[in-house]
N, C-alpha and C positions, 0 to 999 in steps of 0.2 A: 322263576316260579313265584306266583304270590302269594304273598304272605299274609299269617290270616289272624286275625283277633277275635278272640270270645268277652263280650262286654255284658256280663249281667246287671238287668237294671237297665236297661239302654233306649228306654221309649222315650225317657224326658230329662231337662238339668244335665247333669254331668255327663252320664252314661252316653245321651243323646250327643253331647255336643264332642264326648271322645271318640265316639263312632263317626261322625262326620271328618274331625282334624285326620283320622285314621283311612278313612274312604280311601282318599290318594291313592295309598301307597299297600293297603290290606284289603283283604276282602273280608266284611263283617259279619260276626257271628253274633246277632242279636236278638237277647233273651228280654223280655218282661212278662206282666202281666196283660197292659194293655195292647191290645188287638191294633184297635185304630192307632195309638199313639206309633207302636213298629211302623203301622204303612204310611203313616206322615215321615216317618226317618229312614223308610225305605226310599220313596220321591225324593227326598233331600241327597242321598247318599247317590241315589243316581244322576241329580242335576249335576251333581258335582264329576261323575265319570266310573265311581265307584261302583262295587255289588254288595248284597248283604242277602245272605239267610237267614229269614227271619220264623223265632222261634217262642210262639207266643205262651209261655209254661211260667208256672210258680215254683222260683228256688227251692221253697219250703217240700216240694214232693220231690223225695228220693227217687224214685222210680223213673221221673222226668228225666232228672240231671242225669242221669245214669245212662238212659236212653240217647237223650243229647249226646253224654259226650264219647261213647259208641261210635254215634252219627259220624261225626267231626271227623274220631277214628279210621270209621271207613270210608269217608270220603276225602280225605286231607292224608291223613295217617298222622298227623301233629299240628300243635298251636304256637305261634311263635307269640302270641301277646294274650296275657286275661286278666281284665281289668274288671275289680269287684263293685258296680256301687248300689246295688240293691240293697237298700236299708227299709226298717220300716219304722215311722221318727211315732210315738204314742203319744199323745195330747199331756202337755206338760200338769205335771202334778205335785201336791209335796208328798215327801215318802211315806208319808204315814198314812195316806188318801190313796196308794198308788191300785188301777183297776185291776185286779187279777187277767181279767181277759185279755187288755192292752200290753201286760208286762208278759205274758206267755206267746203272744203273736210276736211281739218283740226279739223274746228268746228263741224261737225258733225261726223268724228273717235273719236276724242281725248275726247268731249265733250257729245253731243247731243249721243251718242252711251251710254255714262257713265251713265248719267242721267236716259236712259231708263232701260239700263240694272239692276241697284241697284233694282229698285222696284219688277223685274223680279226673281231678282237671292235671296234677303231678307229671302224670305219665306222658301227657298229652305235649307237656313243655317239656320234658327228657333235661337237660342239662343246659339246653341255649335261649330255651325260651324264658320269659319276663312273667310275674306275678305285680299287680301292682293294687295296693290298697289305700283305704284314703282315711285318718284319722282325721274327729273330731276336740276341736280343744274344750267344748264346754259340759265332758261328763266332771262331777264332782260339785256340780253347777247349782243353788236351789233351783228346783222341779224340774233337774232335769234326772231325775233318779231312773227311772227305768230306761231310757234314753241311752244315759248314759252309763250305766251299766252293762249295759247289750254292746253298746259301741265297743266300750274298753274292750269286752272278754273277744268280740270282734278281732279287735288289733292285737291283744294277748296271743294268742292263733297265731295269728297273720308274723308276729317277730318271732316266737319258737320257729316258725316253720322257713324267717330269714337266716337264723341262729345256725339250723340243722343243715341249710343248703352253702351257705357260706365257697363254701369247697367244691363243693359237687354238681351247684346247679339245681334247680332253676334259678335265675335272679329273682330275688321278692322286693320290692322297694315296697315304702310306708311313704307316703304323701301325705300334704297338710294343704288342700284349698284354700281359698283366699275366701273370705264371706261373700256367695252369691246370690242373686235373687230367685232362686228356686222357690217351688212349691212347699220344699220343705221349711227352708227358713221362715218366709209366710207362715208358716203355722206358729212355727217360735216365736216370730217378733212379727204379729200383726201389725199396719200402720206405720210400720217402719220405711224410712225414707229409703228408695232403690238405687238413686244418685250415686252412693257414694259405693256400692259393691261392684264388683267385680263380673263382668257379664261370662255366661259360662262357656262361650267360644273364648277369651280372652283365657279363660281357666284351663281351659285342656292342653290349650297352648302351652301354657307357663310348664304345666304339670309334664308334660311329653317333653317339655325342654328339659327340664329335670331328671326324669327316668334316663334322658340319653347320657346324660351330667355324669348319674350315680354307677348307669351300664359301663362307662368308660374308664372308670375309676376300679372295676370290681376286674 
């Protein structure tokens, strides 16, 4: 039978490029925003052999996710992989300048999105399935305040909810990517030289080598 993964966030950067390393071996369940960016990693996923459902919805609506992960439900009956990287990074600022609008979009991507989705997606992984999340090193950062505050409460979530499973399952692994040349970075460090980071096939790689690392260990 194959095995199936839910990647939100999966049109571009990380999401995109763990939906591909995943192709092989799962059939992909990918969530974003953008429309065209899915049907560029739907073409990729099939060059490669793979399938994917693709599911063009905003984490932020309850109602979406809820609907999704029914879907998945009725059509799979379980998830054996869900990997989180929908974030949404706000135009760096210092904290005392921070834009109400940019920090409440923030808190309900990075946060309020997490929150609902875990309950949503739980059942789906039962006891064998893999939760995997990706921390950021530079909240605490100047201007990266609403960034990284959103992140952190992000990953706060994400280790109560390894804490509480420990025993019983689902596996939750925390992950730390290498600095890649995403979209998002570009915002952070315009004119930053690309050279020297880590390309994000290169990253999903390392990271699924890792999850298997930490799976073998647990």
């Amino acid at each position: 039978m194959t095995k199936t993964a839910l990647i939100t966030g999966a049109s571009r950067g990380l999401g995109a490029a763990l939906a591909k390393a995943l192709a092989p071996t799962h059939h992909i369940v990918a969530v974003a925003r953008t429309v065209g960016g899915l049907e560029e990693l739907d073409d990729q996923i099939k060059a490669l052999g793979g399938s994917a459902t693709l599911a063009p919805m905003d984490v932020t609506e309850s109602a979406a996710m809820a609907t999704l992960c029914r879907g998945i439900h009725d059509r799979w009956g379980s998830l054996d992989l869900w990997a989180h990287t929908a974030v949404h990074a706000p135009p760096l600022s210092p904290a005392a300048h921070i834009d109400a609008k940019d920090m409440d979009k923030a808190v309900r991507t990075n946060v309020t999105a997490t929150a609902t989705l875990i309950p949503f997606v739980a059942p789906l992984l039962g006891d064998t399935g893999t939760a995997l999340f990706f921390d950021d090193p530079h909240g605490g950062e100047k201007f990266f305040g609403s960034y990284g505050a959103t992140k952190a409460a992000q990953i706060a979530l994400a280790r109560s909810w390894q804490a509480e499973t420990q025993k019983t399952g689902p596996r939750v692994h925390i992950l730390t990517p290498p600095p890649m040349p995403t979209a998002t970075r570009a915002r952070f460090f315009p004119g930053e030289s690309r050279d020297a980071l880590t390309s994000e096939s290169d990253a999903a790689a390392e990271l699924l080598e890792q999850m298997k690392a930490y799976s073998a260990g647990t």
